[in-house]
LOGURO-186773 format. One line per field, with one value per residue (C-alpha): x, y, z; residue number from 1. Coordinates in steps of 0.2 Angstrom, whole numbers, padded with zeros to 4 digits, always signed. Example, Ala and Ser with C-alpha at 12.3 -4.5 7.8 and 13.67 -1.06 7.14 Angstrom:
BEGIN
xx <- +0062 / +0068
yy <- -0022 / -0005
zz <- +0039 / +0036
resi <- 1 / 2
***
This chain:
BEGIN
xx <- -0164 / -0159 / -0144 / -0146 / -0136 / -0138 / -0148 / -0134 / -0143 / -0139 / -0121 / -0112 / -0101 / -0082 / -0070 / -0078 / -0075 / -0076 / -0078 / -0068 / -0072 / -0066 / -0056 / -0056 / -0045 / -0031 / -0035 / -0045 / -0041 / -0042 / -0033 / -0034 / -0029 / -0028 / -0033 / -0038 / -0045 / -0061 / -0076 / -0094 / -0108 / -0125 / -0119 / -0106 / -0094 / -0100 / -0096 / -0117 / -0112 / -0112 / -0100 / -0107 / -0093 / -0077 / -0072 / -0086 / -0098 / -0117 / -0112 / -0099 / -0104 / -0089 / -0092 / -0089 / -0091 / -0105 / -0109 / -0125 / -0136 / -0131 / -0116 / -0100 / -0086 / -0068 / -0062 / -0053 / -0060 / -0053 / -0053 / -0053 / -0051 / -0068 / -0061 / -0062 / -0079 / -0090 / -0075 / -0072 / -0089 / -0090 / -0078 / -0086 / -0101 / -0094 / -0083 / -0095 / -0113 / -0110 / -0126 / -0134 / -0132 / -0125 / -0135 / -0122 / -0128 / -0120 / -0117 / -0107 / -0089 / -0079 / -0060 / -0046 / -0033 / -0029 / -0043 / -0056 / -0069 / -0083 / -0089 / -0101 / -0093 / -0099 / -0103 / -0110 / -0122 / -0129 / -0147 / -0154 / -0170 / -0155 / -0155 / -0136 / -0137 / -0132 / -0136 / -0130 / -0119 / -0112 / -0094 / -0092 / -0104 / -0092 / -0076 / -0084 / -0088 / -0072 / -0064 / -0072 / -0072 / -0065 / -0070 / -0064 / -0053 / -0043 / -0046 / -0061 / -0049 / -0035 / -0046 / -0050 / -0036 / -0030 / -0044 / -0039 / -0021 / -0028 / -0039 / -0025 / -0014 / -0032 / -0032 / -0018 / -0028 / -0042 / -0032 / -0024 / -0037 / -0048 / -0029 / -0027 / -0046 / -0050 / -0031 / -0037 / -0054 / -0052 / -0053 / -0042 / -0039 / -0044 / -0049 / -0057 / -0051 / -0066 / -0055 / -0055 / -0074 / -0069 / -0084 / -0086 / -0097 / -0086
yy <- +0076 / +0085 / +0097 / +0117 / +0122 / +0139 / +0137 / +0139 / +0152 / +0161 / +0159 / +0173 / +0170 / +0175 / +0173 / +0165 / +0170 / +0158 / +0164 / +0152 / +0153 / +0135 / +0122 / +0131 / +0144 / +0130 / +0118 / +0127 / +0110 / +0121 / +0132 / +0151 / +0164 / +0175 / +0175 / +0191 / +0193 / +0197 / +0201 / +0194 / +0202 / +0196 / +0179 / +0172 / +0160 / +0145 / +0126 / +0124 / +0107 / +0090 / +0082 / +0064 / +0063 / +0072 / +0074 / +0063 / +0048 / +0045 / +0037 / +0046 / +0066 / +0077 / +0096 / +0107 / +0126 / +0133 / +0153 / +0153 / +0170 / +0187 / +0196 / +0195 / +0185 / +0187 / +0175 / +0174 / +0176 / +0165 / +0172 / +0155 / +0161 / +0158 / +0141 / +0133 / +0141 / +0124 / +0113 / +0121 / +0123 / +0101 / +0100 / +0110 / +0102 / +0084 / +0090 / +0103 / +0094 / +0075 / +0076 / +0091 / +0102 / +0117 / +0129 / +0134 / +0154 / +0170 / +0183 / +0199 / +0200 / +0214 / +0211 / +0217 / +0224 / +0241 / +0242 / +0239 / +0232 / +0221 / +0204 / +0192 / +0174 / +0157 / +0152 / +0139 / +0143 / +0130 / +0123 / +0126 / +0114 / +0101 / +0086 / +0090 / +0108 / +0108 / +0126 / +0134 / +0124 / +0127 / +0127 / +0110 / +0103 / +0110 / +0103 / +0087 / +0082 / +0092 / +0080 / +0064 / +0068 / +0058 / +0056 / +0051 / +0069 / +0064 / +0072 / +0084 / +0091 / +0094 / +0103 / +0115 / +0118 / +0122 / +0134 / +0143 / +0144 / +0154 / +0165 / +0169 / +0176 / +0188 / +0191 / +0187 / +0190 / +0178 / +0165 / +0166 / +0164 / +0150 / +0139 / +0141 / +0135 / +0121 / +0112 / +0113 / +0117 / +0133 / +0151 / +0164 / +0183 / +0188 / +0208 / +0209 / +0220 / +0233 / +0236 / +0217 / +0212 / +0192 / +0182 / +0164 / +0156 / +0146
zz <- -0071 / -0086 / -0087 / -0084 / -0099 / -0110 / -0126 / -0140 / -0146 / -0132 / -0130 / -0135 / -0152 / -0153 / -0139 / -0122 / -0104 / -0090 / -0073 / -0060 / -0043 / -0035 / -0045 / -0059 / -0056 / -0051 / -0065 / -0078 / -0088 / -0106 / -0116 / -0114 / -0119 / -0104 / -0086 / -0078 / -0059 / -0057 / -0047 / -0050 / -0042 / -0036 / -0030 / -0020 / -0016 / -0002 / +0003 / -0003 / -0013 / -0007 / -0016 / -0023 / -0037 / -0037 / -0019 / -0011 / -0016 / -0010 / +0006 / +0011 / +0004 / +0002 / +0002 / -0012 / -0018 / -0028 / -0032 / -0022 / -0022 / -0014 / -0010 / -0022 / -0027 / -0032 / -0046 / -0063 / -0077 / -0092 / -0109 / -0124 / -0141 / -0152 / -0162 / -0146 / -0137 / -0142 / -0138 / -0120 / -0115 / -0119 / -0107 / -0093 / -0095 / -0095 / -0078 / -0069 / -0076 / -0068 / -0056 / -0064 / -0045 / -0055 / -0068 / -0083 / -0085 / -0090 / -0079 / -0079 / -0072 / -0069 / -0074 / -0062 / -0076 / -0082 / -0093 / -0079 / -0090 / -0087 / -0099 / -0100 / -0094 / -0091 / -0075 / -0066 / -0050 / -0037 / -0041 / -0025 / -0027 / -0029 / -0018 / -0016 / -0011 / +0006 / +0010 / +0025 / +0037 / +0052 / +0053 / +0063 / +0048 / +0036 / +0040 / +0044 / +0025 / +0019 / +0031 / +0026 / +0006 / -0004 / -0023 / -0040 / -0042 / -0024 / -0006 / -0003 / +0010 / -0006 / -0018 / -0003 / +0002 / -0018 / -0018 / -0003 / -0012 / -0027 / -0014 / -0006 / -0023 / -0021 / -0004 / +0004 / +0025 / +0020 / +0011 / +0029 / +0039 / +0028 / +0028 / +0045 / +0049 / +0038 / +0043 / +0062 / +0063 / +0074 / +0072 / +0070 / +0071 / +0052 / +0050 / +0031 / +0021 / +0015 / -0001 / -0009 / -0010 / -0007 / +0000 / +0007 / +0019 / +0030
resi <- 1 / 2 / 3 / 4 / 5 / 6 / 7 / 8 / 9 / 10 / 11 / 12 / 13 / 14 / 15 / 16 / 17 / 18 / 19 / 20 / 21 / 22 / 23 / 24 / 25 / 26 / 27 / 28 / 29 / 30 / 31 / 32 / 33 / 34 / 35 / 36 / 37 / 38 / 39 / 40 / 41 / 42 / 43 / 44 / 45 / 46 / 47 / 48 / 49 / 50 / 51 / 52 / 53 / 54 / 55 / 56 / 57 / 58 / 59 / 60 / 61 / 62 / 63 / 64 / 65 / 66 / 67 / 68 / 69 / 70 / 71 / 72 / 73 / 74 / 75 / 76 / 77 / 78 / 79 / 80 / 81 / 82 / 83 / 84 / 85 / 86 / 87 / 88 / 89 / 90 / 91 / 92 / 93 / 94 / 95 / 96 / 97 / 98 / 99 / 100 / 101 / 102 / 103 / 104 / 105 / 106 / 107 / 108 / 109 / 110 / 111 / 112 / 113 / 114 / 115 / 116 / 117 / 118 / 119 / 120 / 121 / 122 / 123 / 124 / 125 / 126 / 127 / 128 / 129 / 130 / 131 / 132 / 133 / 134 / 135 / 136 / 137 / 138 / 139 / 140 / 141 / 142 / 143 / 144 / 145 / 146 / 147 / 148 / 149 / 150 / 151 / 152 / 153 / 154 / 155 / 156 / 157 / 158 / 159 / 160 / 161 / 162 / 163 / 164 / 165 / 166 / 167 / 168 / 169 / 170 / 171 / 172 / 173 / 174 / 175 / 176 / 177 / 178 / 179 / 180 / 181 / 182 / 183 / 184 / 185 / 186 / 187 / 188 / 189 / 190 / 191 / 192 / 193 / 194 / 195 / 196 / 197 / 198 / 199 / 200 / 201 / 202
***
């Protein structure tokens, strides 16, 4: 199957944005300029990835996050200076690309600084006619293949639990209450606050 990548044509020229919503906003694993918070709306952030690769293999499927459609999602943007725009976007195609279950688009982001202002990043969004898009699972399904993960990047349950980390620095209540659930596979009290726009399916 061939990869969902973005004709060069219509990549934008000059610096790059990325939009990190998973592992990338722990290990972007390229250089940057800066990295801003940010909000992308019109998708969102959910454990919709069966992992076959990094955190899982086909036998044993981990479980991983892709921005599937609706809602929001808080991130960080990433901003790489324009020398290294085709050298970055190699990259995150040979990382995010292995099995082809994301689609590389460009969306608008809305960045979390003084100057309020919004960009067009790179992103890469769940193919949802993908045999590894696991759509909506329960919770009990969810921290099954989170627990069982385990792929050439390490634990399923460590790259979660990294994630949560960074969502945490962004909301600080549901970075609480995603540790506290995916370490014992129970719920807690968690009151969202209306002000922070943070989604995830969980």
């Amino acid at each position: 199957m061939p990869a969902k990548i973005i004709p060069e044509a219509e990549l934008s020229k000059g610096d790059l944005w990325v939009f990190g919503y998973g592992s990338l906003m722990w290990r972007p694993g390229f250089e940057f300029l800066e990295q801003v918070p940010a909000r992308l709306i019109g998708e969102h952030r959910a454990l919709c990835v069966y992992s076959f690769d990094h955190r899982g293999t086909p036998e044993k499927p981990g479980l991983v996050l892709g921005l599937d459609r609706g809602g929001a999602c808080r991130g960080i943007a990433f901003r790489v200076r324009g020398e290294l725009r085709q050298a970055t976007i190699e990259y995150l195609r040979s990382r995010e690309q292995t099995t082809h279950v994301y689609r590389e688009v460009m969306r608008s982001v809305w960045l979390d600084n003084e100057a309020r202002g919004r960009v067009s990043a790179l992103a890469y969004v769940v193919d949802r006619g993908h045999v590894q898009y696991a759509g909506r699972l329960t919770l009990a399904e969810q921290l099954h293949y989170v627990r069982q993960g385990h792929g050439r990047s390490g634990d399923n349950r460590d790259y979660v639990l990294s994630t949560i980390k960074s969502i945490e620095a962004l909301s600080p209540s549901l970075g609480t209450y995603l540790q506290h659930t995916i370490r014992t596979g129970t719920f807690c009290n968690y009151t969202p606050d209306p002000r922070i726009p943070v989604a995830w399916t969980f």
